[in-house]
C-alpha positions in Angstrom: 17.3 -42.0 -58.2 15.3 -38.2 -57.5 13.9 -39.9 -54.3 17.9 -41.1 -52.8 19.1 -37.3 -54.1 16.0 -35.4 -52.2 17.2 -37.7 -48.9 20.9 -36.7 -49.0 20.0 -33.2 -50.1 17.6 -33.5 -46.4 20.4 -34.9 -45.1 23.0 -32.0 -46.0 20.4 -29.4 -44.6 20.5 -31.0 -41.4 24.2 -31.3 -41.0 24.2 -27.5 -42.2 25.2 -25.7 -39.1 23.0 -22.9 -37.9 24.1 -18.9 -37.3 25.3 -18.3 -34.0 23.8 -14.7 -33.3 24.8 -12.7 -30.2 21.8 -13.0 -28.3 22.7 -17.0 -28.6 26.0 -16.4 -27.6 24.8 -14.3 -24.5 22.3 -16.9 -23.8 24.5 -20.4 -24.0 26.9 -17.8 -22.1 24.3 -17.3 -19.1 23.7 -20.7 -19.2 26.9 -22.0 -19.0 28.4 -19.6 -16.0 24.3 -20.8 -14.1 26.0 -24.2 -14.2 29.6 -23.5 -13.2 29.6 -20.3 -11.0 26.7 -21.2 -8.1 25.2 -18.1 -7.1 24.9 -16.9 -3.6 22.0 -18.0 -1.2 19.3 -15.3 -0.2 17.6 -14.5 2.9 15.2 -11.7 2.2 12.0 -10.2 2.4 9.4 -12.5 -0.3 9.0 -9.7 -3.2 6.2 -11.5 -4.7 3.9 -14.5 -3.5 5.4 -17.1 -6.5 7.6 -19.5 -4.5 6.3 -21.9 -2.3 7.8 -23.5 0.7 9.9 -27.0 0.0 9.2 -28.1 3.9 5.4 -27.2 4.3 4.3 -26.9 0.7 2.5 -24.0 0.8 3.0 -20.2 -1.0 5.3 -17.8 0.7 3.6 -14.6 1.2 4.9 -11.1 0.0 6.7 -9.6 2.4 7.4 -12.5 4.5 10.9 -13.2 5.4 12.1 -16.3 3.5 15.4 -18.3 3.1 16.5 -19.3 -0.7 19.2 -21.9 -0.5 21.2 -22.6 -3.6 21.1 -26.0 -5.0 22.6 -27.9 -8.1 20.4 -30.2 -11.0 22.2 -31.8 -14.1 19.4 -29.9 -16.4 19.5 -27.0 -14.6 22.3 -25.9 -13.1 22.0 -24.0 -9.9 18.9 -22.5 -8.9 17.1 -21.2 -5.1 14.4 -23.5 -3.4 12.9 -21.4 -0.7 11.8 -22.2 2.9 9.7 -19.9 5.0 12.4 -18.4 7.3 10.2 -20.9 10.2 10.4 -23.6 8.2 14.2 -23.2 7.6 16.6 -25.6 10.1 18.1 -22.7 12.3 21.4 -24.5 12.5 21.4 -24.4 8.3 21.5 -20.7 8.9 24.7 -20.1 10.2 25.8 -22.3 6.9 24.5 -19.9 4.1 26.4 -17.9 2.0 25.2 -15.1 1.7 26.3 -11.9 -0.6 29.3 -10.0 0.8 30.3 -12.6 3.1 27.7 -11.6 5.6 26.3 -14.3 7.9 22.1 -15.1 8.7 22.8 -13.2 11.5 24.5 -9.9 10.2 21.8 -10.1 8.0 18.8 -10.2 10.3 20.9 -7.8 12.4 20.3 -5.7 9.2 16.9 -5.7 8.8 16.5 -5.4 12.2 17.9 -2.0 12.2 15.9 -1.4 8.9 12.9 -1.8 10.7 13.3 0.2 13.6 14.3 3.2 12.0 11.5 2.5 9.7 8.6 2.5 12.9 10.8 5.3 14.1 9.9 7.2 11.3 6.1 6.3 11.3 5.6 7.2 14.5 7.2 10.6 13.9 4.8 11.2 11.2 2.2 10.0 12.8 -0.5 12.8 11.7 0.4 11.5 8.1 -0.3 8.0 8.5 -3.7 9.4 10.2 -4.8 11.4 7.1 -3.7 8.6 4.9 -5.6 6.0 6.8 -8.5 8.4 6.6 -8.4 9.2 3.2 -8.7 5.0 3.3 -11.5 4.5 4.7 -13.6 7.1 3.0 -12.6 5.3 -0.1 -13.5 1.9 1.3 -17.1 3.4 2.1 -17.8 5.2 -1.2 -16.6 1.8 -2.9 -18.7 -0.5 -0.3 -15.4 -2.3 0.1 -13.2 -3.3 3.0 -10.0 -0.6 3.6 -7.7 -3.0 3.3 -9.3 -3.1 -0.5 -7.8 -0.1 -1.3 -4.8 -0.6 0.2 -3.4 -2.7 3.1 -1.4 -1.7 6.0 1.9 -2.5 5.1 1.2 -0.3 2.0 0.2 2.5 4.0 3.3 2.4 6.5 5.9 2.1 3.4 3.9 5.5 2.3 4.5 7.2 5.4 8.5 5.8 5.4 9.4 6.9 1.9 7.3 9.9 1.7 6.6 9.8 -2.1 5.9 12.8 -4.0 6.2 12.0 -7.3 4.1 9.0 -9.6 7.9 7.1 -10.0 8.4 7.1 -6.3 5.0 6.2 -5.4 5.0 2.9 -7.9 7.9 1.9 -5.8 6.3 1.8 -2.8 5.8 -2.1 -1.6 2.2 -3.1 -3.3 1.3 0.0 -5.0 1.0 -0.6 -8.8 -0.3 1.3 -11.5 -4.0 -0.2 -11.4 -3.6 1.2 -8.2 -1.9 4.7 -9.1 -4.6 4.7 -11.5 -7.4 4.6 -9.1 -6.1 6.2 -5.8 -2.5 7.8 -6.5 -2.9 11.1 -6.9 -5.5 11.8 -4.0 -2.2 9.9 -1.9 0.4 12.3 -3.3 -1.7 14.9 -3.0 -2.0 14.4 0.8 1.9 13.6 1.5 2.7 16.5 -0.6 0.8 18.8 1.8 2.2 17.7 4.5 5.5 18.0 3.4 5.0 21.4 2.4 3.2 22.0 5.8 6.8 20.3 7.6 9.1 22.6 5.6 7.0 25.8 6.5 7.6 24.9 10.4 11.0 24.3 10.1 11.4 27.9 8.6 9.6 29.3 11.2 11.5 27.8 14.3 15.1 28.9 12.0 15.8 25.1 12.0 17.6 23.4 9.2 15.4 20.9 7.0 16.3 17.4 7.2 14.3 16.0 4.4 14.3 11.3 5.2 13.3 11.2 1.7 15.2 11.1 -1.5 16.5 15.0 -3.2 14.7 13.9 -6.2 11.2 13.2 -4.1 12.2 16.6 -2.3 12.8 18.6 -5.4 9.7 17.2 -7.0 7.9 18.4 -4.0 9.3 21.6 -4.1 9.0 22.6 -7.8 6.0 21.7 -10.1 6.6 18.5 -11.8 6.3 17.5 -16.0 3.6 15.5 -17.1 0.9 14.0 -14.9 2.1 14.9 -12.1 1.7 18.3 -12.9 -1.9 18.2 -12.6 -1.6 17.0 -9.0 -2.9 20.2 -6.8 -1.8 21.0 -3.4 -3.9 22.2 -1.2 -2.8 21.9 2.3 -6.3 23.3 3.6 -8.2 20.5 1.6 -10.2 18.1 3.4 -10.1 14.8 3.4 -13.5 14.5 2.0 -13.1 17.2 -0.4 -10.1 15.3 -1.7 -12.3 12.2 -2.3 -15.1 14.0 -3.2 -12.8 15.5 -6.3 -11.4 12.3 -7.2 -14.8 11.1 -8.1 -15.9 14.3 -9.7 -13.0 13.8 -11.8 -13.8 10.1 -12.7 -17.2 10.8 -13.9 -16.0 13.6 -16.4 -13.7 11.4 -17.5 -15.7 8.2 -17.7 -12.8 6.3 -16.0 -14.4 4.3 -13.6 -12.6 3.4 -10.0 -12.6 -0.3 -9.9 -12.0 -2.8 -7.1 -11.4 -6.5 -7.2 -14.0 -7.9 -4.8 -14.1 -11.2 -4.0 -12.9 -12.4 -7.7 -15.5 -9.9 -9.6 -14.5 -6.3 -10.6 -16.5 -3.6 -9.0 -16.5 -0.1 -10.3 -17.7 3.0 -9.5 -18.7 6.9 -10.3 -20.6 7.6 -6.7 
């Protein structure tokens, strides 16, 4: 008789039904609309090297144009499965639907233009990119690493685009994280800070009007001093490039924070 009541009393704790919270309600919410309301496809520069390729299997690289086309499972609802934009059927192309009712090829036209105004603005600020790419490669020597270590190209051109003065705008440059903040971002801001001081003062002194590419926030951070870490950043538009390396590795041995560099899967640090 006490074994049959402990199994019913079992039984009535499973037919007991269980608190609905919000955060369930949000969630069976999400995961209902995923399943009725497919969302639109994508065709987009790769953020991150996570998805790989349906057609050739292998991992799309970041920053690689790729094409995420929406598809439906039974347990999943809709979800992307992305193509390398070579890889993608160019006649699928003029099929997608994509956000805003733009076509593939509005949206290359897009980036297209994207682009150009962004070489545009390297090439203008050329002498940057040179200081940044030597600031690079004394880096890369002190460290017995390659440049590209430190960081690559298309790190160093998204630099020169944005022209970051500030820690926030600098961690949203493409491939600058805050390992590598930690390690090489305030030598960087240091150097586009001085030359946009250097761009302002030469624009006063031909009585033109300053058209500043960046942001109002980067502009004002450049112009007035900035809270927190950022307020220890010095400008020193006279400073070398090697007296700007030089310092950042006077400042790691005082500190003990060592500059480390993933080589080759192993961790290499250094005070020198």
């Amino acid at each position: 008789m006490a074994r049959t009541t402990a199994t019913a009393a079992v039984r009535q704790r499973r037919r007991r039904p269980v608190a609905v919270t919000p955060d369930r309600k949000v969630a069976k919410a999400a995961r209902t609309a995923s399943k009725t309301r497919p969302p639109k496809d994508k065709y987009e520069l790769s953020p991150n090297n996570l998805a790989k390729c349906r057609r050739c299997k292998k991992k799309i690289a970041k920053g690689d144009r790729r094409v995420g086309k929406t598809v439906y499972a039974d347990r999943y609802g809709y979800y992307h499965q992305y193509y390398h934009d070579t890889c993608f059927p160019a006649g699928e192309k003029v099929k997608l639907n994509l956000s805003g009712g733009a076509t593939a090829e509005d949206e290359i036209a897009r980036q297209n233009k994207e682009q150009l105004k962004k070489s545009k603005l390297i090439r203008q600020r050329s002498a940057l990119r040179e200081r940044l790419r030597k600031l690079r490669m004394h880096f890369a020597t002190r460290l017995h690493v390659q440049a590209y270590r430190i960081f690559p190209n298309t790190t160093l051109d998204d630099i020169v685009a944005r022209l970051p003065t500030s820690k926030s705008d600098l961690l949203q440059v493409n491939g600058f994280a805050e390992k590598r903040y930690t390690n090489f971002g305030r030598p960087v801001l240091q150097v586009v800070r001085a030359y946009v001081d250097s761009t302002r003062k030469v624009n006063r002194s031909a009585g033109r009007r300053v058209t500043a590419t960046a942001t109002s926030s980067a502009a004002a951070a450049a112009a007035a001093s900035l809270q927190g870490e950022d307020e220890a950043v010095e400008v020193v538009a006279s400073m070398s490039i090697e007296d700007i390396v030089a310092r950042r590795f006077e400042e790691a041995a005082k500190t003990g924070c060592m500059i480390s560099i993933d080589q080759d899967g192993e961790e290499q640090s250094a005070f020198i």
